[in-house]
N, C-alpha and C positions, 0 to 999 in steps of 0.2 A: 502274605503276612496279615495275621489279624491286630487291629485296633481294640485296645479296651470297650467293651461292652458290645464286640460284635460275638456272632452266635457261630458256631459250628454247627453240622448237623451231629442226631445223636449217634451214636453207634449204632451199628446194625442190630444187637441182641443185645440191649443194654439191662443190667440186673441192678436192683435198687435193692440194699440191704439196710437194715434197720439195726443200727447200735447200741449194744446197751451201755448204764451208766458208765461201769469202769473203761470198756473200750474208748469213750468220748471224753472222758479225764485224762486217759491216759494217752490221744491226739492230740490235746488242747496244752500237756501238760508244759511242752518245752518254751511255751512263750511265744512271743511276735508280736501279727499285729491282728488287731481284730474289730469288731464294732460294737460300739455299745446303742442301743436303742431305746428311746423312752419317746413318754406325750412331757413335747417344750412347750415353751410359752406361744410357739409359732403354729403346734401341729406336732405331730409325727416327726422325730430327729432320729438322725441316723448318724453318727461321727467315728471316724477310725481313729484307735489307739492301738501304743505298744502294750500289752500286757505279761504280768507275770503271774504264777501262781505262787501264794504265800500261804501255809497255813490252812492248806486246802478252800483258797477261796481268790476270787480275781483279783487283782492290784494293780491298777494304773495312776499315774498324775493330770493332772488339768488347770488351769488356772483359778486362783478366784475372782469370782465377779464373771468368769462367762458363762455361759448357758450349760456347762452341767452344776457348777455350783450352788443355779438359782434356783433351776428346774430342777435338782434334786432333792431339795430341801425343803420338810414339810413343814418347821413349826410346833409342831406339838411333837411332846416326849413322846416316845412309842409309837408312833406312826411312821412307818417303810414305806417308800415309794417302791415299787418294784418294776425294773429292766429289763432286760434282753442283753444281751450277748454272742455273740454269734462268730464265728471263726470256720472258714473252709482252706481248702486246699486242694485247688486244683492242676491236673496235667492234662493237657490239651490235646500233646502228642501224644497220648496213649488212650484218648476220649476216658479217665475216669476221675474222681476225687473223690474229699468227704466234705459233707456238713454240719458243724455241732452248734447248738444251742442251749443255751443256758439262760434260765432267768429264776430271781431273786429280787433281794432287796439293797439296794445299793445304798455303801453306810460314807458318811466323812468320814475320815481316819481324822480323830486329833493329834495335833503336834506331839505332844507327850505319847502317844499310841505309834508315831509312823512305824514303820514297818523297816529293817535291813534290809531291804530290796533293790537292789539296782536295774532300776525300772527305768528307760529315758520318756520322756515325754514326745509322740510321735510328730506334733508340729513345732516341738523344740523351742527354745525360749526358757524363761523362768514360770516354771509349773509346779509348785509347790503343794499343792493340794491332791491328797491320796485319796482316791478312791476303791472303796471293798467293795465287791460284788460276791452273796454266800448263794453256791450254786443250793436252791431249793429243786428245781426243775431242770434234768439233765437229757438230751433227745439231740439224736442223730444218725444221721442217712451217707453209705458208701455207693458209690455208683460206680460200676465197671463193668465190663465186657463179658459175656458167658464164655 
């Protein structure tokens, strides 16, 4: 039995295909969980969320006052921070899965703006703050067995 973050070896013939946009919208489309990436106030942050898609663009919650709230926010009108995104899925027993990436500008949703979304918040709690993520840059890779 493998532990989280141990490795398998690869497949014998393993093929790495290259997705394009619609294929990788339309993996990412049914929701779950994923990770959002940005430069924090620490470094390089990496955190998982539940996300949905709304309106052709990512939607998750987060609290305010923690670390996407702060680190997201630039201050001056018209200035995006821009993200990462990232969602795979893998099977283990079968040596294959995919991985999609996406990055954009990650916006506040205001109050007045949320979203009909029934999006939970992945470490659960009172999370009231929306998150939009507008994929500008859409890229991903299937890996499987010849």
């Amino acid at each position: 039995m493998t532990t989280p973050g141990d490795s398998r070896p690869a497949a014998a013939e393993p093929a790495l295909e290259v997705l394009d946009r619609e294929e990788c919208l339309r993996l990412v489309a049914p929701g779950g969980i994923g990770r959002v990436a940005f430069n924090g106030s620490y470094g390089p942050t990496v955190l998982p969320v539940n996300y949905k898609i709304h309106e052709s663009a990512i939607v998750f919650r987060t609290s305010y006052g923690g670390p996407m709230d702060q680190d997201l926010r630039t201050g001056l009108e018209g200035v995006e921070i821009k993200i990462g995104f990232q969602v795979d899925r893998i099977d283990e027993a079968r040596q294959e899965g995919w991985s999609v990436l996406i990055q954009g500008p990650a916006h506040h949703v205001p109050p007045d703006e949320v979203p009909d979304v029934d999006v939970t918040p992945w470490a659960g709690g009172d999370r009231p703050l929306y998150i939009r993520i507008v994929p500008h840059q859409v890229t991903g890779r299937r890996i499987h067995r010849l």
